[in-house]
N, C-alpha and C positions, 0 to 999 in steps of 0.2 A: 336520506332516502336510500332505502337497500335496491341493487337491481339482482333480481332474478334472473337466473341462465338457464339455457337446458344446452344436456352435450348433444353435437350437431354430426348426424354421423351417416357420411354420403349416400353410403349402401340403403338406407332408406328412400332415395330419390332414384334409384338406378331400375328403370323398373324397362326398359326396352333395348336393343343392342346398339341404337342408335344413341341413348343415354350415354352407355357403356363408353362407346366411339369417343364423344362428344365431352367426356366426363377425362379421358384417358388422353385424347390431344390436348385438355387443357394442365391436366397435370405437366405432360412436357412442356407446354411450353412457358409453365411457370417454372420448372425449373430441371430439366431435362438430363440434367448434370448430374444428381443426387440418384441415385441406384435404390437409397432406401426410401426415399418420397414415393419413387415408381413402384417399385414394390407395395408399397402403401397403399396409394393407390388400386392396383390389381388386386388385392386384396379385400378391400372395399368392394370391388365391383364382384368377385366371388361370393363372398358374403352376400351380394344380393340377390344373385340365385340360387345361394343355398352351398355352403362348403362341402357337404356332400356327395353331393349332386355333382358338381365340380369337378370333383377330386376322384371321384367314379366316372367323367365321360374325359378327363384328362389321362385315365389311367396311373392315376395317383395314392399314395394313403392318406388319409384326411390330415393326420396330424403330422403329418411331411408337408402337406401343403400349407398346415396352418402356420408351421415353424420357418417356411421359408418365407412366407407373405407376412411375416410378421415385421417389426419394428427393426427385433433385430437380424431376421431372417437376409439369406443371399444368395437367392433362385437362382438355378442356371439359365442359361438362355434356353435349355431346350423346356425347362420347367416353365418360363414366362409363353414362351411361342405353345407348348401343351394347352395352357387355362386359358389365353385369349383365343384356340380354337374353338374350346370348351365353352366360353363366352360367348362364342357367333361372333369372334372378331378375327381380324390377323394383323401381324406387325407388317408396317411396312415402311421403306425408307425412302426419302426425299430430298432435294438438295437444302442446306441448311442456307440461310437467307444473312446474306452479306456480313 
């Protein structure tokens, strides 16, 4: 029996900023350690409003944003805090649990 797959690709489900949120604390806290998972993620979540779009209300070039949100990309923090404004989101810290 063959099974059939389709690629599963988040930025298709991200469709409110609550998504975003919700989509973005579960990335950390699977695994909050990895700089290119997160990235990966944030990326994802641009994509689903449109890298453009993004990258023009981040004050960005698209394809600066694309290369840094990429696999192998490695955003500054002022580049990650620019797209999650651009998002309708903001970073914020909390104390980390025991």
């Amino acid at each position: 029996m063959t099974v059939k797959t389709t690629r599963f690709d988040p930025a298709d489900h991200l469709k409110t900023p609550e998504d975003v949120v919700a989509f973005l604390e579960a990335t950390i806290e699977e695994d909050g350690d990895d700089p290119e998972f997160i990235a990966r993620a944030l990326g994802a979540a641009a994509r689903a409003r449109g890298m453009s779009e993004i990258a023009r209300a981040a004050g960005l070039g698209r394809a600066s944003l694309y290369k840094a949100l990429s696999e192998d990309g490695n955003p500054s923090f002022a580049t990650v805090t620019k797209v999650a404004r651009a998002l309708g989101v903001r970073v914020r810290f909390e104390p980390a649990a025991g």
